[in-house]
N, C-alpha and C positions, 0 to 999 in steps of 0.2 A: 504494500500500500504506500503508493509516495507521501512522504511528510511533507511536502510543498505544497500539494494541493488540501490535504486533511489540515493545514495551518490555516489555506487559504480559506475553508471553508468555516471553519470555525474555531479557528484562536490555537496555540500551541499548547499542551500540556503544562500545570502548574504542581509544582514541589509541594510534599507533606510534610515535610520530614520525615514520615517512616518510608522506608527502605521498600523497592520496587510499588509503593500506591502512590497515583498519581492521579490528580484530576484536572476535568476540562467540563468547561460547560455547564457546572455545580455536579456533574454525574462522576464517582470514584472507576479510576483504572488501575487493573493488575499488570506492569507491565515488566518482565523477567524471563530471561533465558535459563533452562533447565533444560540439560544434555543435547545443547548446542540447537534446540529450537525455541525461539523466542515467539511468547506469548504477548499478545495487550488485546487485554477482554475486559470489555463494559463490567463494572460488577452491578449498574443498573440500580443504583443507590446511592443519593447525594448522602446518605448518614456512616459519618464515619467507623464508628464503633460495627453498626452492621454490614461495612466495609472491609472493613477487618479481617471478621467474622468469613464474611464469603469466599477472601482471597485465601486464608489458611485452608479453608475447604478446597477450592482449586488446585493449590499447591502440592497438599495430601494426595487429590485423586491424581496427580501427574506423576507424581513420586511412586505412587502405589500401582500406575498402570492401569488405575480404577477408566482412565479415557484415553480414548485412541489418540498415539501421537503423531504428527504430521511428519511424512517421509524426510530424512532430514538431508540436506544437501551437502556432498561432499567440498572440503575447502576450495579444490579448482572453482567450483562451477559457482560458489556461492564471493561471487566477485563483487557482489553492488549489497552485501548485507548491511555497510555502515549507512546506507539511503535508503534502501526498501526491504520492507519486511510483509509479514502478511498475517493474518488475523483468521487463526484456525478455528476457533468459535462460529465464523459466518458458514453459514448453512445456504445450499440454493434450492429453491426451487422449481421446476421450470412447469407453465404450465400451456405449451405450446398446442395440445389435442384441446384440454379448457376451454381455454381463452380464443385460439383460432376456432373450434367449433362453432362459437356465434357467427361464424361468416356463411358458416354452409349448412347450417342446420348439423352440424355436427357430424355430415355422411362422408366422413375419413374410410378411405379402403384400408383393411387389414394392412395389407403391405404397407402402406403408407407411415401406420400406427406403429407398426411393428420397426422398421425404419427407424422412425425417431427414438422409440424405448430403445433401440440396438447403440443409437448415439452418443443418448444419453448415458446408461451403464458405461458405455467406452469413453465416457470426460469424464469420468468421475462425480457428477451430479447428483446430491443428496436425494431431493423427491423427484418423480413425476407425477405428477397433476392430469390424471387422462381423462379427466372429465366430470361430468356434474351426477348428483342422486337426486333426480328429477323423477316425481312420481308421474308414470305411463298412462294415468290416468287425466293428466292436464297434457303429455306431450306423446302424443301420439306416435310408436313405431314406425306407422306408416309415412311420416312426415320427419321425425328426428332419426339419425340414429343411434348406437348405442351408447355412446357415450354420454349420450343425455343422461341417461336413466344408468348406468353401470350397475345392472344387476350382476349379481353374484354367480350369476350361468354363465353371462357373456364375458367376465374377468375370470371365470377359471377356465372358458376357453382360449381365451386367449393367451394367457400364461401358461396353461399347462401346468406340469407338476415342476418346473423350474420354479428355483428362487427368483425373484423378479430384479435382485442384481442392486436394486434402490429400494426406497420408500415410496410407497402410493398412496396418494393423496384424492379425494375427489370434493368438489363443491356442494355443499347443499343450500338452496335458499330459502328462510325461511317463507311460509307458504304455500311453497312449491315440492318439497318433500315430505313423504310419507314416513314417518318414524317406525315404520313396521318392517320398514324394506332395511333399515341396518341391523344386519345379524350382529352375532357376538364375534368381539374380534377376533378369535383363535378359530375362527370358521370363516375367515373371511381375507383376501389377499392385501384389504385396506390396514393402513397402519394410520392414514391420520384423517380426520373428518373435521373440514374446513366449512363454518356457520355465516354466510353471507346475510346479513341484514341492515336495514338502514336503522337511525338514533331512536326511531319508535319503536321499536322490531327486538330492543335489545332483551328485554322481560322473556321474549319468548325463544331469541339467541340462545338465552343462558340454561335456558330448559333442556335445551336440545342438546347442550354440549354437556349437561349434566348427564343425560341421559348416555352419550357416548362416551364421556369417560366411563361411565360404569359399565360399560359391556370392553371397555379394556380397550378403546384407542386414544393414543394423540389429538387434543383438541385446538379450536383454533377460533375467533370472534376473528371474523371480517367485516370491520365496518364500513360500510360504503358511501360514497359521495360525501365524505368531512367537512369538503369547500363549500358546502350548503347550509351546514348546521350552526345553529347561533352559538355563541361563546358558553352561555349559561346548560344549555342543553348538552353540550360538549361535554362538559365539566360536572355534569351530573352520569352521564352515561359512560365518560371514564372511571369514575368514580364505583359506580355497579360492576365493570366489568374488572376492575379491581381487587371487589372485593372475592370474586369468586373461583377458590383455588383451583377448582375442577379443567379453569381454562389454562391450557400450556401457552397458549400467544395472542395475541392482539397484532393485525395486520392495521396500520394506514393506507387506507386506500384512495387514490386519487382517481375516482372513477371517472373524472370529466378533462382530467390533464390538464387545470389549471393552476396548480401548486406553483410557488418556485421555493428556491431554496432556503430562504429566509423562513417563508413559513412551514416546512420543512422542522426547520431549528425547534421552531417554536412550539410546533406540535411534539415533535420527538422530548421534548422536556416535561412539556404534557404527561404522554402517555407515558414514559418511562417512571416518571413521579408518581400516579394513582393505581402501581401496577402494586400490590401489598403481599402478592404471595411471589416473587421475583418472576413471574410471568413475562416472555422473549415477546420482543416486538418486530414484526414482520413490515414487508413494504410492498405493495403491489401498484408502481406505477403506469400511468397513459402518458401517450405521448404526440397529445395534440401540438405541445407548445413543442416539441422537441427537447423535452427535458426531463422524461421518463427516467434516461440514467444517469444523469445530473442528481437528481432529486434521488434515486438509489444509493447513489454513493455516498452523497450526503447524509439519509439516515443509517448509512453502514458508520459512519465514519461518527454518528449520535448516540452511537450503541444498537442499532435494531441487527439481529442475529439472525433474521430469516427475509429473506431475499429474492422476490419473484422476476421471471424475466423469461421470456418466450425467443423460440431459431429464429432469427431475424426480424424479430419483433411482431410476429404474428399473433393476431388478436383483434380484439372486434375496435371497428373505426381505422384510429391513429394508431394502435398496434402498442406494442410494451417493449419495454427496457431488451434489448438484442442479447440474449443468452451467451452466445460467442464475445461480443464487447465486454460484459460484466466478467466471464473468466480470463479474459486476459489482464483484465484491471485489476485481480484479484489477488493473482501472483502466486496464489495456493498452489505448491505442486501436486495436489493431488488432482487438481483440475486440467485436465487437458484438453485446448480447442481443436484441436483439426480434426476431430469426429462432428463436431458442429460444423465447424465450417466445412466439412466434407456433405453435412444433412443442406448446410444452405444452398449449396450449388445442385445436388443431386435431389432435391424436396424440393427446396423454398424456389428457385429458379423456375422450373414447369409452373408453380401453382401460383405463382403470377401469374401466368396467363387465363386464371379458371378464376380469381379472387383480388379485390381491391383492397388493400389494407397498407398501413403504413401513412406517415406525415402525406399532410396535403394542404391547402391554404383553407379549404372548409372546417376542416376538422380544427386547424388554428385559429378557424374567428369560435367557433365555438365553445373553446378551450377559455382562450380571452376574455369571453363571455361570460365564463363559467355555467355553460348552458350542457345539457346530456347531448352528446353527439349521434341522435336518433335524425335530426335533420341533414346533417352534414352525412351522413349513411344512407338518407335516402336519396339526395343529390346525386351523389357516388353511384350508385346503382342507375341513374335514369341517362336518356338518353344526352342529358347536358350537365353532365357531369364537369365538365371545366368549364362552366357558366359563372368563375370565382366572383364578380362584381353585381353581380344580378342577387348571387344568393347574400353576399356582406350588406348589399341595401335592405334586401328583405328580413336579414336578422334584426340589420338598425333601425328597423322601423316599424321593429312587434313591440 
């Protein structure tokens, strides 16, 4: 991770006096080399004392092997260690079947799927994200396909009796999912279930991931569209999601791409502050304004430990944070890009030409606007699709 730019984005590390803690931003960092892999991990807590606390736990589990340590680099090749380092705590996720399924109704060919999960396993990439638990009785097989709904027939076909290589992750939105349809987790290939709801949503968010931790998976509150939500309601609703240990993370999501970095800052201190049981915070950015992985790095660089980002930024509208971008800025050796960039030219190359997605001047007035990019999608789709002045008059004049 360059120190140049993590200075530039938010201030330099300050001294404690105690020995390897360090803070930035009022949030404490552990940052220390043990057996020639250097660590600096959010401990996700402006209180010193429970600072403390968390780094000698850290230290213990590194000492003890209690966590996996990062491949360590031999001295030739570790040439630029006094400048960049990297930050083995950050976890990816990528959710390029997800997040690109809103384009096409979600009707990925096997091959296709299969393709990317082969990619992914080969960079070293934490989750895959294959898609949503969308109950079949609002979205219809004959109009979605499976990865809408990822029933547990069509996930163990697809996998098979192989290890799936990562961790799988699927979406559910509240509303839209049947809580009948999550098995228990030791019958099921999912390991984490991710709860998409908006600030009024969050009461029955918290039900659901109560419910899914107790059948034994990883949980996750994805809150949506942030840039909409008043301060007061913000500050109430992080405060709920706070309180409840059941949830492993709290994602920001910029559902409309109009974030920048600043507020960014400002949330990440937020959410990192009202989170009471050390609960990770995740980032799921758009990228209307083109700054989907601007605003990534920045809340990597706030502390947030999970990290979403799609093969070339495929995803619905303005698309997401470019999965290959975000591993090369990561510097993690366990991360390898040329199976991504090998998927972007062999996947994402053809399906240009079947699919719209990615920056465009529509998607960026509506970004600006801080408006959902449902009209800038439909533009996109018609036959005046770069009609850019016609449609910026008709936003500026709703």
């Amino acid at each position: 991770m360059s120190h140049q730019l993590g200075d530039a984005l938010m201030g330099t590390f300050e001294g404690t006096g105690i020995k390897n803690l360090k803070i930035r931003g009022g949030v404490y960092y552990w940052r220390q080399k043990i057996d020639g892999v250097q660590f600096s991990e959010s401990l996700q807590t402006g209180d010193q004392d429970e600072a403390l606390k968390r780094m000698a736990e850290k230290v213990e589990a590194v000492k003890s092997g209690a966590v996996l340590k990062e491949r360590k680099m031999t001295k030739q090749k570790d040439i630029s260690a006094e400048s960049i380092d990297y930050w083995p705590q950050i976890k990816v996720l990528d959710c390029t079947i997800r997040d690109g399924g809103l384009m096409n109704n979600h009707q990925f060919s096997n091959e296709f799927v299969k393709k990317v999960h082969q990619s992914l396993v080969a960079s070293g990439v934490d989750y895959m994200e294959i898609g949503y638990k969308a109950d079949k009785k609002l979205f219809s097989p004959d109009e979605y396909g499976p990865w809408k709904s990822c029933t547990e027939d069509d996930l163990n076909r697809f996998f098979g009796d192989e290890d799936p290589g990562l961790k799988v992750s699927v979406l559910c939105d509240i509303g839209r999912t049947d809580e009948d349809d999550i098995k228990q987790a030791d019958q099921s290939v999912i390991d984490l279930i991710r709860v998409a709801c908006y600030i009024h949503q969050i009461p029955a968010a918290l039900e659901m991931v109560r419910m899914a931790k107790a059948k034994g998976y990883e949980t996750s509150v994805n809150l949506m569209a942030i840039s909409t939500v008043p301060e007061f309601e913000l500050n109430k609703g992080l405060e709920m999601i706070g309180k409840c240990q059941e949830a492993d993370m709290l994602y920001l999501v910029d559902s409309f791409g109009s974030l920048y970095y600043e507020q960014i800052e400002d949330l990440m201190r937020r959410y990192l502050g009202a989170m009471e049981h050390g609960q990770q915070i995740g980032i799921h950015a758009h990228n209307n304004q083109q700054m989907a992985y601007v605003n990534t790095i920045c809340c990597a660089i706030n502390g947030a430990t999970m990290i979403d980002s799609t093969i070339d930024g495929l995803g619905r509208g303005a698309g997401n944070c470019p999965t290959e971008l975000l591993l090369g800025f990561l510097r993690n050796p366990k991360f390898h890009q040329r199976p991504i960039i090998e998927a972007v030219e062999k996947l994402m190359v053809p399906l240009r030409k079947e699919i719209d997605w990615g920056y465009s001047v529509p998607y960026m007035i509506t970004g600006q606007m801080n408006e959902h990019p449902r009209s800038a999608i439909k533009l996109r789709e018609s036959e005046k699709k770069n009609d850019f002045v016609a449609f910026y008059d008709e936003m500026h004049d709703q």
